[in-house]
The first five atom37 places (N, CA, C, CB, O) and aatype in JSON, in Angstrom:
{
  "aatype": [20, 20, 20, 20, 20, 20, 20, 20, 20, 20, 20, 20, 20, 20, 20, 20, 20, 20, 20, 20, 20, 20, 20, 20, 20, 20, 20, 20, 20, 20, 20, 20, 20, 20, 20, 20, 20, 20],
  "atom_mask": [
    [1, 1, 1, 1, 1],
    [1, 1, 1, 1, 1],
    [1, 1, 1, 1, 1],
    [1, 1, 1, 1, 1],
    [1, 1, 1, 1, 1],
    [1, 1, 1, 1, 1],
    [1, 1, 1, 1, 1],
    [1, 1, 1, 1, 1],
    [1, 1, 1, 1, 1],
    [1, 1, 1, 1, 1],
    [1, 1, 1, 1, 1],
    [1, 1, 1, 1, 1],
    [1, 1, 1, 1, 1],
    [1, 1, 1, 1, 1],
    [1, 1, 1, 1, 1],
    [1, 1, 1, 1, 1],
    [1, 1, 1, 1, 1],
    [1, 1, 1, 1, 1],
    [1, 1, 1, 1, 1],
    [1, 1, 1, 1, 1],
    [1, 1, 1, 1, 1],
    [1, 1, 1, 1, 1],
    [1, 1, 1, 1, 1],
    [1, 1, 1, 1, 1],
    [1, 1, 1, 1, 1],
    [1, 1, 1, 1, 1],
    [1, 1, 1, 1, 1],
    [1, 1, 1, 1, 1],
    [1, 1, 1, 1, 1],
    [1, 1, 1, 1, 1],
    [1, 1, 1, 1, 1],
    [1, 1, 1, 1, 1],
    [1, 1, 1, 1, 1],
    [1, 1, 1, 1, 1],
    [1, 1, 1, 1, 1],
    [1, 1, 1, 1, 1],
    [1, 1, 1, 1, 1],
    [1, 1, 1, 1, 1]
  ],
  "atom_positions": [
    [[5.69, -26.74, 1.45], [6.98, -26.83, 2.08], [7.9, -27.7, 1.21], [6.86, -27.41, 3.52], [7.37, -28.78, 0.95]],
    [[9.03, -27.53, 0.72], [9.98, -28.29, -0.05], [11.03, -28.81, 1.01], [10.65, -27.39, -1.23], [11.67, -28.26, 1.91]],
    [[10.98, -29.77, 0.65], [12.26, -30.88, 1.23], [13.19, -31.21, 0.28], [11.77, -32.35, 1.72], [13.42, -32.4, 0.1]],
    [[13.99, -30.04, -0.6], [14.99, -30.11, -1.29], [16.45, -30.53, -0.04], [14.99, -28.62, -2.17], [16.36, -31.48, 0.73]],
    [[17.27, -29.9, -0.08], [18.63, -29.55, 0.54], [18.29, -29.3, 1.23], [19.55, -28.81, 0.24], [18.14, -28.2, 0.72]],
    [[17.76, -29.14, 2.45], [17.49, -28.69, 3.74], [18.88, -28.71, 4.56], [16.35, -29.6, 4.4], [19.47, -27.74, 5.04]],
    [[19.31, -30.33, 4.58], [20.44, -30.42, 5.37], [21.94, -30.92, 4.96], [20.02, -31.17, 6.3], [22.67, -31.7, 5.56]],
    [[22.28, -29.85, 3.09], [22.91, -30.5, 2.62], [24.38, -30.08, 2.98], [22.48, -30.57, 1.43], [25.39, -30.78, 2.92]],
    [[24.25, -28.52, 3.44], [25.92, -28.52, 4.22], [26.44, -29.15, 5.29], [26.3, -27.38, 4.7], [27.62, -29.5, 5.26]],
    [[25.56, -29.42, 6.5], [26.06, -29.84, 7.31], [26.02, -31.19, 6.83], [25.61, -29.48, 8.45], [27.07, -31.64, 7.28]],
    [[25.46, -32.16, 6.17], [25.93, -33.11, 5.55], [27.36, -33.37, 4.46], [24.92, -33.3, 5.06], [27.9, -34.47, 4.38]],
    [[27.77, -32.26, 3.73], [28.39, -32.62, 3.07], [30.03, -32.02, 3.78], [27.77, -32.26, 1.75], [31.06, -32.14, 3.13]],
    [[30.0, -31.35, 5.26], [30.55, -30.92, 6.22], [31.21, -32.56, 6.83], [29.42, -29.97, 7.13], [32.24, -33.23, 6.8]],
    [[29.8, -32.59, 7.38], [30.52, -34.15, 7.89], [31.11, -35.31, 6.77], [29.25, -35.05, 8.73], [31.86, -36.11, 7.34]],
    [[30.94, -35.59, 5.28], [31.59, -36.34, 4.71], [33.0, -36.0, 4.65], [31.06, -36.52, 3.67], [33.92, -36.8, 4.74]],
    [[33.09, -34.77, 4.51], [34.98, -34.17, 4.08], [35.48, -34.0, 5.46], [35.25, -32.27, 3.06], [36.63, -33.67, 5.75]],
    [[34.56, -34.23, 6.25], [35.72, -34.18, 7.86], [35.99, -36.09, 7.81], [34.45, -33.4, 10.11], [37.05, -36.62, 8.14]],
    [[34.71, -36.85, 7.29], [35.36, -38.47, 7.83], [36.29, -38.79, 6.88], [34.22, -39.87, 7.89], [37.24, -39.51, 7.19]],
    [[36.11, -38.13, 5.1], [36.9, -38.99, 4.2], [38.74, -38.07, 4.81], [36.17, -38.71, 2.0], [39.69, -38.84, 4.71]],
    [[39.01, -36.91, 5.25], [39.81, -36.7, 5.48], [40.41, -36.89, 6.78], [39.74, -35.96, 5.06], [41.54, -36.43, 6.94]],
    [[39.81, -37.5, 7.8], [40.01, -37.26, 9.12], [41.23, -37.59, 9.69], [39.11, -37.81, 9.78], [41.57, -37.11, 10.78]],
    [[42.2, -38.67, 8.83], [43.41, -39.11, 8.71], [44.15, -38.39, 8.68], [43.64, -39.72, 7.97], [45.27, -38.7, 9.09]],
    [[43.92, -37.12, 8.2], [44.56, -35.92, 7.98], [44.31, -34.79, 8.6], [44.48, -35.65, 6.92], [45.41, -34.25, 8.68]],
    [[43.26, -33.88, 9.25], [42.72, -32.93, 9.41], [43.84, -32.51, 10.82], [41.07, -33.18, 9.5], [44.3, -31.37, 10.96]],
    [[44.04, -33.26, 11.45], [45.15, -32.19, 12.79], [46.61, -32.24, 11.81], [45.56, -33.32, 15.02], [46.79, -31.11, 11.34]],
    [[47.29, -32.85, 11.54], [48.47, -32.66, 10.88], [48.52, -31.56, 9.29], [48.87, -34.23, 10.61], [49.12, -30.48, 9.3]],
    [[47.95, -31.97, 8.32], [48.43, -31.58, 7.77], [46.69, -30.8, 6.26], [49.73, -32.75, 7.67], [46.96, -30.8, 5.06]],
    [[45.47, -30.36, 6.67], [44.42, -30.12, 6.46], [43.62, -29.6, 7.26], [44.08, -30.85, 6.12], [43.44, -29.98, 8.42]],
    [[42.89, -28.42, 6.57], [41.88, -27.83, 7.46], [40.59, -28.08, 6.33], [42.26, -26.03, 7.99], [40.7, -27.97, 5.11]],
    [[39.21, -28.48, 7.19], [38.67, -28.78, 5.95], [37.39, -27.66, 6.72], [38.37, -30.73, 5.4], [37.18, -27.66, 7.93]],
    [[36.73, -26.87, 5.83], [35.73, -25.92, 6.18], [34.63, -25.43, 4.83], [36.59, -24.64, 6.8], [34.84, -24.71, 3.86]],
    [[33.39, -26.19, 5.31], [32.42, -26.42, 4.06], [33.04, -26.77, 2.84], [31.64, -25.22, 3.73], [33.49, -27.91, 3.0]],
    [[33.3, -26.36, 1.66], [33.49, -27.02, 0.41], [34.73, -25.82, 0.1], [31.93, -27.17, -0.73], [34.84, -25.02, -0.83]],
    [[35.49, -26.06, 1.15], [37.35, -25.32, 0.87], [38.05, -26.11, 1.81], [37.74, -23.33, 1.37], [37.75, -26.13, 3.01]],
    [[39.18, -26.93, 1.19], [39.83, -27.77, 2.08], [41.42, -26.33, 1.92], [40.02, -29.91, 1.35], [41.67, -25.48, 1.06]],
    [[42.04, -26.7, 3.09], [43.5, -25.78, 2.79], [44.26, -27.31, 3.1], [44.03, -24.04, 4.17], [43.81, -28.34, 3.61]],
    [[45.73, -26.93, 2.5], [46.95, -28.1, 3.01], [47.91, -27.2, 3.01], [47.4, -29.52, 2.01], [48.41, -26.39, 2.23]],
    [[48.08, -27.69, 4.48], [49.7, -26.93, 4.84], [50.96, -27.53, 5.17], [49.66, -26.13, 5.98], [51.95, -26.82, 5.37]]
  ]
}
């Protein structure tokens, strides 16, 4: 059994929702590893 990445999207899901979260209702949508700005 390998314990590479198992849980590396939903980890790297939740970093770009906290480092942006200042932002995400106004003016960012952040979804896996594609942020949009509108």
């Amino acid at each position: 059994m390998s314990f590479g990445l198992c849980n590396a999207p939903a980890t790297f899901q939740r970093c770009m929702l906290e480092i942006f979260s200042d932002m995400m209702e106004e003016t960012m949508e952040v979804f896996m590893d594609d942020f949009s700005v509108f």
